[in-house]
N, C-alpha and C positions, 0 to 999 in steps of 0.2 A: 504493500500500500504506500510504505513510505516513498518509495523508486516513482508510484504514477504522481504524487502527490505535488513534488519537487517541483516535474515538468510545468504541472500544472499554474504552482504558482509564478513562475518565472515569466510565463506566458499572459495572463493574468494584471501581476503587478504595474504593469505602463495604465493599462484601462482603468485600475482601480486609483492612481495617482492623479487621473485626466478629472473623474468621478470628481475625486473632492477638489480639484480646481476649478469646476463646473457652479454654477450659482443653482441652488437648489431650485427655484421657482422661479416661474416668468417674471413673478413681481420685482424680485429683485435686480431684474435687468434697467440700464438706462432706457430712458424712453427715446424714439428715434424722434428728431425735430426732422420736421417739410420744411421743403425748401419754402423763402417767402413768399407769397402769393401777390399777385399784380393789384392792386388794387380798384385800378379801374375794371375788373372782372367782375369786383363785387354789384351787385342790384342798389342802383340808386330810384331810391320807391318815390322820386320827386320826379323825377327825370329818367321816367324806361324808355324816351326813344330819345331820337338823333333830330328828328322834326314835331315839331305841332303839328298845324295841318298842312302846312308849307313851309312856312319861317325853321328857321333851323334853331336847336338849342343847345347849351354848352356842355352836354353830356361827352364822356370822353370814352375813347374809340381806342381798345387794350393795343397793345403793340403785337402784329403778324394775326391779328382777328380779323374776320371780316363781317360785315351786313349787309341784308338785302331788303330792299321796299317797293311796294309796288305802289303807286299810288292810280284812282279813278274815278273821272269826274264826266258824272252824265251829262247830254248837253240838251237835254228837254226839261224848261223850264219849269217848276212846279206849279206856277199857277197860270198856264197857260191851260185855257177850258174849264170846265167845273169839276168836280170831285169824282164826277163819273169816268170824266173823261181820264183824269189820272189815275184812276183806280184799272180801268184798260187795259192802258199804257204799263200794269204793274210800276206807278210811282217814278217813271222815266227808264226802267230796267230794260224795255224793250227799245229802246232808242240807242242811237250811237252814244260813242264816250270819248274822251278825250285818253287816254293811260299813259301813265310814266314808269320807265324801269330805272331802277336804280342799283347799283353796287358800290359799297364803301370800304376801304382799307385801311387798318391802324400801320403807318410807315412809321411812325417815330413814337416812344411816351409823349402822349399831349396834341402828337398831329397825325391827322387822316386824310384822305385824298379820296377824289372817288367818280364817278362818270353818274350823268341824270338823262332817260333822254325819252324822249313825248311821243306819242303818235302821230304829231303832227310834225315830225322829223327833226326837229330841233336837238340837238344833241348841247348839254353841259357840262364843261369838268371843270372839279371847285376842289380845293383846298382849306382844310382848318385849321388855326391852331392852337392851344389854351394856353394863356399866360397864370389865369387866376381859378383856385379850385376851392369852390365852401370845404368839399369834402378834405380836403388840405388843408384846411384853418385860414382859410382866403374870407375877408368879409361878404365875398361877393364872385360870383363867375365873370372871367372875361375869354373871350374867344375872338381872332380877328379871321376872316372869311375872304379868299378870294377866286373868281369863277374867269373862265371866257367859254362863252357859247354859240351858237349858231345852226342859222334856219337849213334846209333841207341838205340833213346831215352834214354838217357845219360845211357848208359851202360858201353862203351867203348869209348875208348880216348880220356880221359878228359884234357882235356886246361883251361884255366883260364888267366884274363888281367888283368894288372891295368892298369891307364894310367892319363892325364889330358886333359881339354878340355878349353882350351884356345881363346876366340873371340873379335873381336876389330870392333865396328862401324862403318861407315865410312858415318860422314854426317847422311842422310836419305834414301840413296840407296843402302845401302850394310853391307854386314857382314859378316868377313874372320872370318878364322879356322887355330890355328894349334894346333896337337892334339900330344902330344909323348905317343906311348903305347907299353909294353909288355906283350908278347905271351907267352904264358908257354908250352913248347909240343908240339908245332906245327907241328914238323916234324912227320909223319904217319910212318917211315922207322925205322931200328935200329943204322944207319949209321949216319955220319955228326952231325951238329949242329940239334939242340931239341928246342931251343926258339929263339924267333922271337924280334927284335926291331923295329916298324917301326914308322914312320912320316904319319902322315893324314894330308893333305893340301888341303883346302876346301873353297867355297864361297858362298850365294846365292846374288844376282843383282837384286832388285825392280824395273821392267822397268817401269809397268803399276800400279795404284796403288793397285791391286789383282793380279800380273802374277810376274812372277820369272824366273830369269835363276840360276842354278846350277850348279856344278862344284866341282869336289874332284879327285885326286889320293895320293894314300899311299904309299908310297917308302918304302923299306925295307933297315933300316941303317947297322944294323946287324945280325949275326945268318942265322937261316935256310930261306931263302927268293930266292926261285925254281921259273924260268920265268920270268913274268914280270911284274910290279907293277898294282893292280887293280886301274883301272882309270874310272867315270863316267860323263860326262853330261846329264843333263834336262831342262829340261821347266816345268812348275807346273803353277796353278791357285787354287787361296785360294775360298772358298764360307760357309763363316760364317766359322763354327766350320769344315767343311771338306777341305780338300786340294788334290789332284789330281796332279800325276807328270808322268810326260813319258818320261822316259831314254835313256840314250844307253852305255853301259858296257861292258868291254872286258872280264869280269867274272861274275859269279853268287851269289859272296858271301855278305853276309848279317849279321855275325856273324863274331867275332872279328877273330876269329880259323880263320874260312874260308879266309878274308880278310889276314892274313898275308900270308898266305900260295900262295895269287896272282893269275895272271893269265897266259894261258897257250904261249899266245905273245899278240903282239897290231894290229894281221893282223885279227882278228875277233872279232868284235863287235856285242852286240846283244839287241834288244832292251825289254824293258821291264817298270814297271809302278809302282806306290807307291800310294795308298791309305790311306788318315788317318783321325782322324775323335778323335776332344775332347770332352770328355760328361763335358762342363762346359759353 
């Protein structure tokens, strides 16, 4: 016995010395730290999208993320005919629309870039970039915005903005906009003023802790600024990384051009929807 015994423990003793240099229980192990986490990843419950119903907000866009939006805007008026006759028409669903695609990219912490472009062939590429972040102990968001776009697939009449995007907290349920931007060329004519100044003045209202009211119009302070200031309200609901919004607008436009350029009064309104979606 003693001859198998020997073998035995020779063989044995490294595993039994490993044994007690082992930490008896998981507990006792260190805990592993994650790497830090981007912060801009995190869900800002003031600011779930990138735009209101057009105007842009100071939400920031993670680094190598990207998003997508659709936006659509019917072009039958709501109160053209009686209630019957809208009701028909399913509410202008069976009418044409105006639609915009959109894709956005985080290039830098802070700045995004990204293409917009209409069915009425206008293509935009805009740039953003944040200087000031509440969520960074900033009293206040600032964002400076700059675009050049153009009509049948940027062929012809090209425009171009810069502008700033300015947004202030309010509490936990809310979050204003004002935005100063100029329009370069706005005007389509040979006549009159050529650039645009206008005020974007915007909100969104956290009633429920996923649902939203919305709210912008853009006044034109100077230059070429035809009719009447584009004006929108909505309602939206957030669901994870998509957001879902249903409008109502006195214009179509979705692009800085378009937006100075206004609308054509405030006696028709029309509704229309925004779809967005972050891949983060």
């Amino acid at each position: 016995m003693k001859a198998i015994a020997t073998p035995l423990v020779v063989l044995l003793f490294p595993a039994l010395l490993l044994a007690q240099d082992a930490p008896t229980t998981p507990a006792t192990r260190p805990p592993v730290q994650p790497a830090q986490a981007d912060p801009d990843v995190r869900m800002d419950l003031l600011q779930p999208d990138f735009n209101l119903a057009a105007l842009p907000t100071t939400l920031r866009l993670p680094r190598g993320k990207w998003a997508f939006r659709l936006t659509h805007r019917f072009t039958r008026p709501l109160g053209e005919g009686n209630f019957g006759d809208l009701l028909a028409d399913a509410f202008g669903f069976d009418g044409s629309a105006q639609i915009g695609l959109e894709l956005r990219y985080g290039l830098t912490r802070g700045t995004q870039v990204g293409v917009h472009r209409t069915s009425d062939r206008t293509i935009q590429f805009f740039g953003q970039h944040n200087f000031l972040n509440e969520r960074g102990g900033a009293p206040l968001g600032l964002d400076a915005v700059a675009t050049i776009e153009g009509e049948n697939n940027l062929q012809e009449h090209y425009q171009s903005a810069l502008g700033a995007v300015v947004s202030k907290n309010v509490k936990t349920y809310a979050a204003l906009y004002l935005e100063p931007i100029v329009v370069l060329n706005t005007n389509p004519f040979d006549d009159g003023d050529s650039d645009t100044l206008m005020l974007g003045i915007g909100g969104r209202l956290r009633f429920r802790p996923s649902w939203y009211l919305v709210g912008e119009i853009t006044p034109r302070l100077a230059g070429y600024d035809p009719g009447a200031s584009q004006a929108s309200i909505g309602v939206e609901g957030r669901a994870g990384g998509h957001l879902f919004q249903v409008n109502f607008s006195n214009a179509f436009g979705t692009t800085y051009g378009q937006i100075a350029r206004g609308a054509f009064d405030n006696d028709h309104w029309y509704i229309g929807f925004n779809i967005s979606r972050k891949f983060f």
